[in-house]
VOBA-1610 file (N, C-alpha, C; in pm, whole numbers, padded with zeros to 5 digits, always signed):
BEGIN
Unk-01620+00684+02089Unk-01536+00766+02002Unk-01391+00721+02007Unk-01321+00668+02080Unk-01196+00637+02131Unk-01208+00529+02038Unk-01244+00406+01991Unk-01256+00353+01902Unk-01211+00349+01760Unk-01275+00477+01745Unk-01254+00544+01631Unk-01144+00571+01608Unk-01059+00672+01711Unk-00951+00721+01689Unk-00857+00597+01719Unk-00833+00485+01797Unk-00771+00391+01775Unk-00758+00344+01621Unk-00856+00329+01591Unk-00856+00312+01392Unk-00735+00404+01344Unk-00674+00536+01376Unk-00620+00606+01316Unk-00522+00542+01348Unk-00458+00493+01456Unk-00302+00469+01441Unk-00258+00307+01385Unk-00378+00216+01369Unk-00349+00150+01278Unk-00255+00159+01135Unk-00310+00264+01084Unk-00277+00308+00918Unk-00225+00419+00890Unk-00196+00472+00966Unk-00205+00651+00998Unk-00128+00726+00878Unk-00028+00598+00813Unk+00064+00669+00649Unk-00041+00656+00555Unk-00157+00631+00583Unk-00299+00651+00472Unk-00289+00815+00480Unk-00284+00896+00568Unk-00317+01045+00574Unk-00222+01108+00523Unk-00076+01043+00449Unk+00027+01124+00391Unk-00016+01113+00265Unk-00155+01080+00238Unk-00153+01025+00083Unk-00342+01076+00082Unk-00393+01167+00142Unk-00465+01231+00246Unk-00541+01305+00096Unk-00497+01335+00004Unk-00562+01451-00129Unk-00532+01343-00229Unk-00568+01213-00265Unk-00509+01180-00351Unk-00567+01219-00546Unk-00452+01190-00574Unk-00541+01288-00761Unk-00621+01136-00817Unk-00671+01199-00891Unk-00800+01121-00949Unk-00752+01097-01076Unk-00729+00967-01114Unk-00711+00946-01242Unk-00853+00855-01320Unk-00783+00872-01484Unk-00891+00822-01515Unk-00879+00673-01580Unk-00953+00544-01565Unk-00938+00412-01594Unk-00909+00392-01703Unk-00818+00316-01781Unk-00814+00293-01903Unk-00796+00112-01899Unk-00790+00045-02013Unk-00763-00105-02013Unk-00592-00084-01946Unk-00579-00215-01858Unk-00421-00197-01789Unk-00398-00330-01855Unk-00249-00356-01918Unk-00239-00495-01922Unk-00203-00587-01806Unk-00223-00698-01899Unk-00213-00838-01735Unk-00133-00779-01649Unk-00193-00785-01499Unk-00105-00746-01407Unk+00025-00863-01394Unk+00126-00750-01341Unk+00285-00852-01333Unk+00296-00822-01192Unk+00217-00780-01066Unk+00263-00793-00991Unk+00293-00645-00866Unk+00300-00666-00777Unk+00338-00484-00724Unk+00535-00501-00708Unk+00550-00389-00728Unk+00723-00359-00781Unk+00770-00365-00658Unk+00930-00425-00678Unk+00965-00549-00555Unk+01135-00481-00613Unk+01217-00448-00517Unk+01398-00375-00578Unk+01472-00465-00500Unk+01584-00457-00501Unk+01686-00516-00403Unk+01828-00462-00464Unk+01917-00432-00331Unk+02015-00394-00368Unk+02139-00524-00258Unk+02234-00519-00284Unk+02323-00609-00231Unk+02472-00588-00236Unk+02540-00645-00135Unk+02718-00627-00152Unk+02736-00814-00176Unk+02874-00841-00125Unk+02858-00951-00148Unk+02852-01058-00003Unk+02796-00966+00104Unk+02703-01066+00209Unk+02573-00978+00257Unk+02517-00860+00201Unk+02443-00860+00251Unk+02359-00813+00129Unk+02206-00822+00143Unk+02097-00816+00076Unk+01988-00737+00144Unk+01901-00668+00066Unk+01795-00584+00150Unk+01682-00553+00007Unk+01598-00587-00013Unk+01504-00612-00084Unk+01404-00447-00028Unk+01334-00371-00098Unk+01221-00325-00047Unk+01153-00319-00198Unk+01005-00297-00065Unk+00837-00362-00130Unk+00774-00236-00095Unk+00696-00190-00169Unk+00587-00069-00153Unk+00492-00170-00132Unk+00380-00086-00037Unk+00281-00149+00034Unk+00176-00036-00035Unk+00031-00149+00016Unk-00058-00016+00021Unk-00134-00075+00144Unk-00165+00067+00218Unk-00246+00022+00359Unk-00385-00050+00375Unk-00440-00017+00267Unk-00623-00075+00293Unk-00586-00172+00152Unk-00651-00275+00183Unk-00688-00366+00051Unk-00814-00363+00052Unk-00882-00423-00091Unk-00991-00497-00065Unk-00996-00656-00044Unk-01089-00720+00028Unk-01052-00882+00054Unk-01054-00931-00110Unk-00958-01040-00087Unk-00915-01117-00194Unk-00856-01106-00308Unk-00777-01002-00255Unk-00645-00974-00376Unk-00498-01008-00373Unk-00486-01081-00487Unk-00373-01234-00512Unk-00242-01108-00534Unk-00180-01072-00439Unk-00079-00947-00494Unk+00022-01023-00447Unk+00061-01138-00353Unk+00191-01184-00293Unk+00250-01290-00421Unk+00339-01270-00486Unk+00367-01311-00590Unk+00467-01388-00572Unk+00531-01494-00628Unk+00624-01585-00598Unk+00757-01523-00574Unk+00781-01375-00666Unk+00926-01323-00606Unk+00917-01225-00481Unk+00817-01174-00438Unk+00807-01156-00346Unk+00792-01264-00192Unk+00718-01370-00229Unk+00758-01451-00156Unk+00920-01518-00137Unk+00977-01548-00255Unk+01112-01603-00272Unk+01208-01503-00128Unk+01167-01357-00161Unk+01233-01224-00116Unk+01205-01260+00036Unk+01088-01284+00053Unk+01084-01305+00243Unk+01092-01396+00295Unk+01087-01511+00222Unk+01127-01627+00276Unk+01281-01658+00326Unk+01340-01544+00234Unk+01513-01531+00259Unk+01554-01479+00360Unk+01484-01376+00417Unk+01532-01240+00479Unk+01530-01300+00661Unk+01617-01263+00666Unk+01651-01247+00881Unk+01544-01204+00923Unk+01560-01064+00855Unk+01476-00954+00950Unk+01339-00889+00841Unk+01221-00836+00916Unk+01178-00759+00867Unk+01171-00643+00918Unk+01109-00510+00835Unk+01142-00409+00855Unk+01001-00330+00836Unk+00923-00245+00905Unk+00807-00211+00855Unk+00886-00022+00895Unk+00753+00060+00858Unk+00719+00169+00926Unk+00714+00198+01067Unk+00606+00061+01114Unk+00602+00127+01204Unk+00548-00055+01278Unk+00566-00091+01350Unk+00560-00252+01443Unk+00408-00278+01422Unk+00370-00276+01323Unk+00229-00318+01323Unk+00170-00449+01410Unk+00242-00496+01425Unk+00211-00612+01475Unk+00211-00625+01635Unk+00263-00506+01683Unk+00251-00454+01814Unk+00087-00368+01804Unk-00010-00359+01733Unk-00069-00221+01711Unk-00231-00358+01762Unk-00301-00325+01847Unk-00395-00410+01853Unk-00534-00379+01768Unk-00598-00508+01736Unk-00673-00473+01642Unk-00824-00504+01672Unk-00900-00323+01642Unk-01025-00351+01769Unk-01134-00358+01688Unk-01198-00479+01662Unk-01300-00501+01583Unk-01468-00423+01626Unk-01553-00362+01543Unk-01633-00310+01605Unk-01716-00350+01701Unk-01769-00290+01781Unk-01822-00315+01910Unk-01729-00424+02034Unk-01652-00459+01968Unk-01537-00494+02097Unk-01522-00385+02193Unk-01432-00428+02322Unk-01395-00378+02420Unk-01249-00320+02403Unk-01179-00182+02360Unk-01011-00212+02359Unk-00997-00227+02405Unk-00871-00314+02434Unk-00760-00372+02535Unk-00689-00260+02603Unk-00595-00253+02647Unk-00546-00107+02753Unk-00449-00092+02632Unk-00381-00179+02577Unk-00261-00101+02471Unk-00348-00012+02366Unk-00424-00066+02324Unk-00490+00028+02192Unk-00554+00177+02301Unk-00667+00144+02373Unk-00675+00290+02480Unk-00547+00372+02475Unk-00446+00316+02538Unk-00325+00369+02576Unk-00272+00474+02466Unk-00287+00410+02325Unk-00264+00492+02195Unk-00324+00590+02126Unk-00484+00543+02177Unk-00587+00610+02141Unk-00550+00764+02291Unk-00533+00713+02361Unk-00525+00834+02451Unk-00369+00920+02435Unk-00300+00877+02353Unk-00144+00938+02329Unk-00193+00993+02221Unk-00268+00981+02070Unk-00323+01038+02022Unk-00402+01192+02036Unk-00471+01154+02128Unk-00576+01268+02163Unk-00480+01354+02240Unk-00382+01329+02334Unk-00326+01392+02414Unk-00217+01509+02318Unk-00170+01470+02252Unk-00076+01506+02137Unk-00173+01617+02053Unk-00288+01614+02021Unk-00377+01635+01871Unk-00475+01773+01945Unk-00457+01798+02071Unk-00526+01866+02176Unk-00471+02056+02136Unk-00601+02082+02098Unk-00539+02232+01998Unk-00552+02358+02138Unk-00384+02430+02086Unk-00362+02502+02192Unk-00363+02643+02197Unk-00410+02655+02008Unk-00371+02806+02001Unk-00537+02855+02053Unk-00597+02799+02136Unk-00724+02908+02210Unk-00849+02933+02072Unk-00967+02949+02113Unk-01075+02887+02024Unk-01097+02762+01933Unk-01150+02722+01856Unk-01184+02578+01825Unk-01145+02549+01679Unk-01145+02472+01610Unk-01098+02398+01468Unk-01136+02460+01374Unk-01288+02476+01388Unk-01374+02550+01310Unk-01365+02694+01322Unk-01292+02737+01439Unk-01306+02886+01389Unk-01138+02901+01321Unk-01069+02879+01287Unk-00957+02857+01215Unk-01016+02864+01067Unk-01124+02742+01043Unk-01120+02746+00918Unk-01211+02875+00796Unk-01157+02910+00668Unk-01218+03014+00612Unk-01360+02931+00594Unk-01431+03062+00551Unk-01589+03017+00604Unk-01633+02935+00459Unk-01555+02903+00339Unk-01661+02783+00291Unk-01572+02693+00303Unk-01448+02668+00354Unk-01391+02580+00385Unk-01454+02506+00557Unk-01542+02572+00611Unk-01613+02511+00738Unk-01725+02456+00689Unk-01798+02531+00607Unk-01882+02496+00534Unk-01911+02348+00507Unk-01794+02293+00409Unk-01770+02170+00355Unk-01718+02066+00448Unk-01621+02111+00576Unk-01592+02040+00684Unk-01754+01995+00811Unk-01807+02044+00775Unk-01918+02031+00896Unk-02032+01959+00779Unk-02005+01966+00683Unk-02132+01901+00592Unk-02088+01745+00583Unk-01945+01716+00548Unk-01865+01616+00561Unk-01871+01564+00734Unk-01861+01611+00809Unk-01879+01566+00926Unk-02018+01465+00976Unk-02163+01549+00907Unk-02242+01538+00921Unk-02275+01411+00856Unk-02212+01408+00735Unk-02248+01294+00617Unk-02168+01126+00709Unk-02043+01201+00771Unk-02022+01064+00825Unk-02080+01057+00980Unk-02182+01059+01013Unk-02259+01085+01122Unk-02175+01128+01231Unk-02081+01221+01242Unk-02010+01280+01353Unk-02046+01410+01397Unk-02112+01453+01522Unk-02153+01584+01524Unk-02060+01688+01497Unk-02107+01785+01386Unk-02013+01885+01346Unk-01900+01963+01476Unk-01897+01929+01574Unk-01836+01987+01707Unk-01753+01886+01748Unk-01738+01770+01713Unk-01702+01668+01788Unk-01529+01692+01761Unk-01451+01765+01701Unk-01318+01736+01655Unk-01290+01943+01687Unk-01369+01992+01765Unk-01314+02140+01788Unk-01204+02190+01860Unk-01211+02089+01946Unk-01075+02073+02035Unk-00913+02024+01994Unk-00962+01989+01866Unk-00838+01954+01823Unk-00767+02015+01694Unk-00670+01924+01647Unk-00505+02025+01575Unk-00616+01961+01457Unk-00603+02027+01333Unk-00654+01950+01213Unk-00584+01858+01170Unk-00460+01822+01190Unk-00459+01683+01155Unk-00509+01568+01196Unk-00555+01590+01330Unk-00632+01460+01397Unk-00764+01458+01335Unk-00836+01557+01246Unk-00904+01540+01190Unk-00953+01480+01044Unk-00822+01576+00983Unk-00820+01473+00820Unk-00728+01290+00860Unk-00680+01264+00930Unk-00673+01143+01016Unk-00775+01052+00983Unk-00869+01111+01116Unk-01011+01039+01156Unk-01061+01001+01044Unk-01102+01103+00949Unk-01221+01139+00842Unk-01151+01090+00722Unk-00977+01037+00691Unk-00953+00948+00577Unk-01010+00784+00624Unk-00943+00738+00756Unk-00965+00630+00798Unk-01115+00587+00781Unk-01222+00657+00858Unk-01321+00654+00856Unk-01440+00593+00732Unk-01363+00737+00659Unk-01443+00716+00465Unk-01426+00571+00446Unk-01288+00572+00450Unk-01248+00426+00404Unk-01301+00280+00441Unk-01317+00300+00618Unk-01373+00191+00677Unk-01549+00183+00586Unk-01605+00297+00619Unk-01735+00280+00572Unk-01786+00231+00403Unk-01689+00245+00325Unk-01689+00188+00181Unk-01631+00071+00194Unk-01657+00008+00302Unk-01589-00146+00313Unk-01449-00142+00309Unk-01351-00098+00295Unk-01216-00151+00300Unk-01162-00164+00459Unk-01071-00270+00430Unk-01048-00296+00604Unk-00912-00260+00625Unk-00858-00187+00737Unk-00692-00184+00757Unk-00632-00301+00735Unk-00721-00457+00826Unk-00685-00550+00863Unk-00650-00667+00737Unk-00711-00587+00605Unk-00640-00668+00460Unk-00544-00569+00413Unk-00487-00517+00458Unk-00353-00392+00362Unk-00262-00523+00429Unk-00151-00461+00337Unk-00026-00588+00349Unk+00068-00576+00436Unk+00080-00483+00522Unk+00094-00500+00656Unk+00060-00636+00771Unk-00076-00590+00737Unk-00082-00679+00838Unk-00118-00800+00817Unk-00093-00811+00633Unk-00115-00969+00588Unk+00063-01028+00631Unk+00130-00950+00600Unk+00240-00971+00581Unk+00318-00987+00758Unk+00260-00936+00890Unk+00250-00983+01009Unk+00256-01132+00988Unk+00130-01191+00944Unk+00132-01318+00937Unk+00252-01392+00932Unk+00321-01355+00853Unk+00409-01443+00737Unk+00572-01462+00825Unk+00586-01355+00892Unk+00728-01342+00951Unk+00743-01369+01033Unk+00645-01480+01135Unk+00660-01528+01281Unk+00818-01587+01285Unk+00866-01559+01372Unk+01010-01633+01359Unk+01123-01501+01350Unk+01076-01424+01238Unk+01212-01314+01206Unk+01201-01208+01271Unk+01356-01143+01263Unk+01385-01079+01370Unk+01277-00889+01323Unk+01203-00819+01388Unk+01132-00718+01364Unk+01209-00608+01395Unk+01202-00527+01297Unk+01261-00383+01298Unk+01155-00282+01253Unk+01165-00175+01339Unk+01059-00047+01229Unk+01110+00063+01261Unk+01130+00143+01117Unk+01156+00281+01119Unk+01146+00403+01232Unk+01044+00376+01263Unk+00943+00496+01376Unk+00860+00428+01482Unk+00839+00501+01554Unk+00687+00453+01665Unk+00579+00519+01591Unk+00444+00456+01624Unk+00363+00508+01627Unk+00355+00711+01704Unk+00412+00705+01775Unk+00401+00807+01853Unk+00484+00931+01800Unk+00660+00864+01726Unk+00681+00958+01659Unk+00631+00996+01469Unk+00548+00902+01475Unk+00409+00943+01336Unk+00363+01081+01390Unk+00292+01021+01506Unk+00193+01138+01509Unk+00223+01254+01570Unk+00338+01268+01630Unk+00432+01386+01683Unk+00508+01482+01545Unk+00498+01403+01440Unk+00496+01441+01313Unk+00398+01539+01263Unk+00299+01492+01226Unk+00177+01597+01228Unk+00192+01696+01293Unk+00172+01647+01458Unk+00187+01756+01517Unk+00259+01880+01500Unk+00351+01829+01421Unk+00466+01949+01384Unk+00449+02010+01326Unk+00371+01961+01207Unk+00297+02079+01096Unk+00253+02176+01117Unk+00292+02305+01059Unk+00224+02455+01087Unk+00075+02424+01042Unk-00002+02509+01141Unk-00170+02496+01130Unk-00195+02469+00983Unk-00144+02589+00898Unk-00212+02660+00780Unk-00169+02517+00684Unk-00015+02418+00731Unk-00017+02332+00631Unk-00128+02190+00681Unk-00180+02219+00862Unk-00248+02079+00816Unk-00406+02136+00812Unk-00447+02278+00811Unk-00550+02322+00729Unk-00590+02282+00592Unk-00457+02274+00522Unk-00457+02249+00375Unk-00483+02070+00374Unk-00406+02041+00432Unk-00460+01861+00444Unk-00615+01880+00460Unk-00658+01923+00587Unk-00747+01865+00626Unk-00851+01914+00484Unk-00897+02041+00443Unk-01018+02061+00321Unk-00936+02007+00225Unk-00864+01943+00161Unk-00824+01801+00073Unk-00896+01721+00079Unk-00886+01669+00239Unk-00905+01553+00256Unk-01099+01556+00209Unk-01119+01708+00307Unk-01315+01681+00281Unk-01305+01666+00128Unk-01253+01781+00060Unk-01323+01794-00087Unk-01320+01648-00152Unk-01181+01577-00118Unk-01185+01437-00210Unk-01270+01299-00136Unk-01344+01364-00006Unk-01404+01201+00094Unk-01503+01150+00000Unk-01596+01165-00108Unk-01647+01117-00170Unk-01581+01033-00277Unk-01522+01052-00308Unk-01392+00953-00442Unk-01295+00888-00347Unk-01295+00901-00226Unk-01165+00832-00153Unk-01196+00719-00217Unk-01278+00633-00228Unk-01301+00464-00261Unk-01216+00500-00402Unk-01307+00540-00496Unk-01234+00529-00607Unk-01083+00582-00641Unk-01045+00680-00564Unk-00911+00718-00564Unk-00838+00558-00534Unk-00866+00537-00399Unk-00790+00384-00372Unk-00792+00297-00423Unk-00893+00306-00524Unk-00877+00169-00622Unk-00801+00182-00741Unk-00777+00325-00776Unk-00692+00336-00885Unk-00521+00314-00864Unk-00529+00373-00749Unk-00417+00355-00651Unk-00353+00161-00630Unk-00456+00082-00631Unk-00426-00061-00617Unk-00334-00099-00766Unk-00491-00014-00843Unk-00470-00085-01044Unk-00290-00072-01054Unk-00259+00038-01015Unk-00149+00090-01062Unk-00014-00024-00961Unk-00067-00023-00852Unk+00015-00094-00707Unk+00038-00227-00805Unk-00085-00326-00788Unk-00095-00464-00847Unk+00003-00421-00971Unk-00051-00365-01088Unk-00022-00420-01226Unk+00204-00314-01221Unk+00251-00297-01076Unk+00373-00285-01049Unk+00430-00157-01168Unk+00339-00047-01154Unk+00356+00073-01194Unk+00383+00180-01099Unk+00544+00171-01054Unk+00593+00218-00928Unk+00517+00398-00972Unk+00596+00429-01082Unk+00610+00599-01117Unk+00474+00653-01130Unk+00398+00558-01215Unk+00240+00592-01222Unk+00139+00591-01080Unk+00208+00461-00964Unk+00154+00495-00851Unk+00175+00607-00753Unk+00355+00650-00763Unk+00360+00795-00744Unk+00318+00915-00773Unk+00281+00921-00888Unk+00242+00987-00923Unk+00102+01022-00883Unk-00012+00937-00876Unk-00126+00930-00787Unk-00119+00993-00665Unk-00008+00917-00599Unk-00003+00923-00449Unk+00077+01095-00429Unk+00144+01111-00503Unk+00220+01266-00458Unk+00185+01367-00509Unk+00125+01387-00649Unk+00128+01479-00697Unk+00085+01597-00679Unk-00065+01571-00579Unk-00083+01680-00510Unk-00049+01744-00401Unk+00060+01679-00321Unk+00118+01709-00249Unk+00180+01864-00268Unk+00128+01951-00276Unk+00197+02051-00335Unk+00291+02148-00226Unk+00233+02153-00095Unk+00277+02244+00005Unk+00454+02173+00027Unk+00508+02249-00009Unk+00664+02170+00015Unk+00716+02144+00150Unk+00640+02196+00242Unk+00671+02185+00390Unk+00609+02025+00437Unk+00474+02013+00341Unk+00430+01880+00367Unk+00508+01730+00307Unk+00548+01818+00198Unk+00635+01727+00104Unk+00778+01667+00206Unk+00836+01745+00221Unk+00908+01740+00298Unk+00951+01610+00428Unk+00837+01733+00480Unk+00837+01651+00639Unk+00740+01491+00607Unk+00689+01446+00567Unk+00645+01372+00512Unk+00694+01233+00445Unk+00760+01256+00338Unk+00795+01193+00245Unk+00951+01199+00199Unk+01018+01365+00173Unk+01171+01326+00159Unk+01256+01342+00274Unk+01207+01367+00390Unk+01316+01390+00483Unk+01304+01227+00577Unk+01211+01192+00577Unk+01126+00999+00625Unk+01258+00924+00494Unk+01264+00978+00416Unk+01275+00875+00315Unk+01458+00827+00296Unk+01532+01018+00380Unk+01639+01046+00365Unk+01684+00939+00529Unk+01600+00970+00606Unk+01645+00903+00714Unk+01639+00719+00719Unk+01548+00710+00620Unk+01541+00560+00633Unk+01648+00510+00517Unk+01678+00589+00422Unk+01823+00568+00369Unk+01909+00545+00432Unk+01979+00621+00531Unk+02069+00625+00587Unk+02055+00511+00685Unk+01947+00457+00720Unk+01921+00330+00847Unk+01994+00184+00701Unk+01942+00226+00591Unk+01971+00122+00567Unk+02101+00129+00484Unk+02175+00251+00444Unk+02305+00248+00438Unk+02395+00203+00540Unk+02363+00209+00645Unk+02427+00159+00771Unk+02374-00030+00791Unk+02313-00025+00768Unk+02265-00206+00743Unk+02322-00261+00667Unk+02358-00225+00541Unk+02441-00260+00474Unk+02578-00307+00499Unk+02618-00258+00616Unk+02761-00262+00700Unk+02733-00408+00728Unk+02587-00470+00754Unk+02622-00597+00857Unk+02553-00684+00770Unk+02643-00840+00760Unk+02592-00968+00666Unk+02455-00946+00759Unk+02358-01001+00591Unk+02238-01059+00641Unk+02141-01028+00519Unk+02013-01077+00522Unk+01959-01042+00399Unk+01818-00983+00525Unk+01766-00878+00471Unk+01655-00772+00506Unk+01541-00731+00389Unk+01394-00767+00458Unk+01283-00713+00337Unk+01259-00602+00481Unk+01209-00491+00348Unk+01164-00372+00381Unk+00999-00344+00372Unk+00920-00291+00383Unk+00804-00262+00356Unk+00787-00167+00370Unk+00732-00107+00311Unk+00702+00061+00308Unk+00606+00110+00254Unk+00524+00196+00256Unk+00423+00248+00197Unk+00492+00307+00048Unk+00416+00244-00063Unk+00467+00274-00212Unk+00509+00438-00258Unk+00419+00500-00188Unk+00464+00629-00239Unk+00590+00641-00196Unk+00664+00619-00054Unk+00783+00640-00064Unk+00909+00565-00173Unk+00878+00462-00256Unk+00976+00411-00353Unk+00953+00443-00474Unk+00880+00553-00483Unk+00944+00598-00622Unk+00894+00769-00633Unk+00915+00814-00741Unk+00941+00983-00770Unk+01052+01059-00740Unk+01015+01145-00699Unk+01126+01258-00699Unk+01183+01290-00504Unk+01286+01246-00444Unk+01328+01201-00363Unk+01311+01133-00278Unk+01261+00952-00368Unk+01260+00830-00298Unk+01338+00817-00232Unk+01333+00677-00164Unk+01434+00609-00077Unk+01513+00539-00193Unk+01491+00495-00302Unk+01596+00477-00379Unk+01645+00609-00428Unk+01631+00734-00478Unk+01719+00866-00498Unk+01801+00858-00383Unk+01718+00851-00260Unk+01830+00890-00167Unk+01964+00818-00141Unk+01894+00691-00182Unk+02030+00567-00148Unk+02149+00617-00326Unk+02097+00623-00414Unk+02217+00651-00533Unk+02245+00729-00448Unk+02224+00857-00404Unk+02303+00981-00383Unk+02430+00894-00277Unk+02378+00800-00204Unk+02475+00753-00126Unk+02572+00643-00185Unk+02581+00635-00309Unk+02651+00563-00377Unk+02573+00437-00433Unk+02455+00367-00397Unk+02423+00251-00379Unk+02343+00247-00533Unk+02319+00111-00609Unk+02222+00067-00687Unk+02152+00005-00657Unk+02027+00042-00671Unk+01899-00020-00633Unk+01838-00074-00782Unk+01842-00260-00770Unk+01763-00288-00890Unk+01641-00348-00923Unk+01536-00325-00958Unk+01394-00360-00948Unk+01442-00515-00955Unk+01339-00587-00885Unk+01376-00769-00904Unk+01230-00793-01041Unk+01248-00852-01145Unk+01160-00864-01226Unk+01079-00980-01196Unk+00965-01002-01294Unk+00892-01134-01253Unk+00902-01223-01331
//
């Protein structure tokens, strides 16, 4: 089982995007690419890239201005040091760092308000959580001990692994590859991710977690609509996917504009020092209604899409 939950802190900004809405396919024209900004003074530069965490293998998304963009840059900048995050292929042995995470996880996710997960939840909302449990062969008991977010966690990662998509093709950790040499920066730890959650009032990661069951059957197809839109560099239309149901404003919040306000300000202050910087970020945070670009105008700055 520890396994498993190591899987979660791989990707773990997959679960801010945890209800995603279901759109419907139409013809897209030729893709141009996933949407690539940069803003600049006149010595320093800072480019950011919306990511998406799971790919499927063999998708041509690194495009020549995005390459141009990292081939330039000092530093990179992720979420979260992926490249510190070890990667435990099935039936391997983890290494003590991934244990180590997997056990900071569980230690953190360990529910304190007295009785179990399931008795929290209203009764056809357990209903659908223990049928979903069952469907991904996990005994309906196995997650009672814990906060519900360690559960809609598990059970996004999970869906996902089992419809074939791998953490280990999202552009993260293609993009590991690419930056041997430059200097690494990331927003957060892993640890303050999931100390995040933790923070959430029950009732808002109640609401995550029966999201997450009602949509585990379309997760595949949710994520692929989610790519169409990523690839063919439809920032607002991929926001829109990715947030819209976000409705609880406490989730909204803690989540997405207060992450988005603070990583503004990291890079309003970067701005102070020559150098050129790519960003990476999970896409939902660069665009809608208080991106990391809203936040940066409010701070005076122009952020301008780089075209292809």
């Amino acid at each position: 089982m520890l396994r498993r939950f190591t899987l979660a802190t791989s990707t773990l900004a997959l679960a801010f995007a945890a209800q995603p809405a279901m759109a419907e396919h139409h013809a897209e024209p030729a893709p141009t690419g996933p949407a690539l900004w940069e803003l600049s003074d006149e010595d320093t530069t800072i480019y950011l890239f919306g990511t998406v965490h799971f790919l499927p293998e063999g998708l041509d998304w690194y495009t020549p201005q995005i390459e141009a963009a990292l081939t330039a840059s000092d530093q990179f900048v992720t979420e979260i040091d992926t490249s510190a995050i070890p990667q435990v292929a099935p039936g391997e042995t983890p290494p003590p760092e991934a244990m180590a995470l997997a056990q900071m996880q569980v230690q953190l996710a360990q529910l304190t308000t007295g009785g179990t997960l399931r008795e929290l939840m209203a009764d056809e909302d357990r209903s659908q959580y223990e049928a979903a449990m069952t469907d991904a062969g996990i005994p309906p008991e196995a997650f009672d001990g814990f906060e519900p977010w360690f559960a809609f966690v598990t059970l996004s990662q999970l869906a996902l692994v089992q419809q074939g998509l791998d953490p280990a093709a999202g552009v993260e950790r293609s993009l590991d590859r690419l930056v041997e040499g430059k200097d690494r920066a990331a927003f957060e730890t892993v640890e303050q991710q999931f100390t995040m959650l933790d923070s959430l009032p029950l009732e808002s990661q109640l609401t995550l977690l029966d999201g997450t069951v009602e949509n585990l059957p379309e997760m595949g197809s949710a994520l692929g609509a989610m790519i169409d839109e990523w690839i063919a560099g439809d920032a607002d239309g991929l926001a829109q996917l990715l947030n819209e149901d976000m409705t609880d404003p406490v989730v909204y919040d803690a989540l997405l504009t207060a992450r988005n306000a603070n990583w503004a300000q990291w890079i309003d202050d970067r701005m102070d020092e020559p150098g050129t910087v790519f960003i990476a970020v999970g896409a939902g945070h660069l665009a809608g209604a208080g991106s990391v670009q809203d936040q940066l105008a409010e701070r005076g700055f122009t952020v301008e899409r780089v075209e292809p």
